[in-house]
C-alpha positions, 0 to 999 in steps of 0.5 A: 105390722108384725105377725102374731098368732094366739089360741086359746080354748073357750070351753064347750069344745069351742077352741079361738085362733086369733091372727094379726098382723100381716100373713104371708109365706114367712111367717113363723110359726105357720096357724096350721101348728097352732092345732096342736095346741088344742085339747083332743075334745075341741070340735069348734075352731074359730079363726079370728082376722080381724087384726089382720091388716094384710095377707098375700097369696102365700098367706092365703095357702097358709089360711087354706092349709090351716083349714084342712088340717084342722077338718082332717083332725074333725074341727069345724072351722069359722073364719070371721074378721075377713078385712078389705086387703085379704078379701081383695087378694082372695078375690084376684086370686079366685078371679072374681071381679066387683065388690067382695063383700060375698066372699067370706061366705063363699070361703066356707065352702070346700068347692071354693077353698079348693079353687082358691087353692088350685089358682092360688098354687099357679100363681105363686112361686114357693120359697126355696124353703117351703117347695110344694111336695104333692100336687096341691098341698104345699109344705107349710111347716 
């Protein structure tokens, strides 16, 4: 299945980013550059995963990228729609073992969003194209 990524904006300062497909290192355009997209008034953004079928950890750096940038704009982000393969690559990377039906919640949290990232960035190697340029950020554009 191929990648596709929609925003919209659902009023109330409740902006959508609907993702699907699969999600990995490259896909084009990256969800961080769909922020531009939103009206300055969005407060709210919703991240919607439930078309997507499949993610790696790249994807998952992506995820996390998205999540930060949109924070530092003064977004509150949701993700919902956390399918069974992606929720299995976030818990292999946290290391976390047995069911994963308790992480979706744990993303919500920053502590665990920058663990996912910190183990996430060692063990994976970037792309020539897309080389990490700080510790702990990664150039997702």
């Amino acid at each position: 299945m191929s990648y596709g990524v929609e925003a919209w904006s659902r009023g109330a300062g409740v902006v959508m980013l609907s993702v699907s497909g699969t999600l990995d290192g490259g896909v084009e355009p990256a969800p961080r550059d769909c922020l531009d997209a939103f009206p300055a008034r969005s407060r709210v953004l919703l991240v919607d995963l439930h078309r997507v079928s499949e993610m790696d950890v790249h994807g998952l750096l992506l995820l996390l990228d998205l999540h930060r940038e949109a924070e530092r704009q003064g977004l509150r982000v949701t993700v919902t729609g956390w399918q069974p393969q992606p929720r299995r690559v976030m818990a292999q990377v946290a290391g976390i073992p047995g069911p994963v039906s308790c992480l979706p919640a744990r993303y919500s949290t920053a502590g665990f969003r920058r663990l996912l990232e910190q183990r996430a960035h060692s063990t994976t190697t970037w792309p020539q194209s897309r080389p990490p340029t700080e510790p702990g950020m990664a150039t997702m554009r």
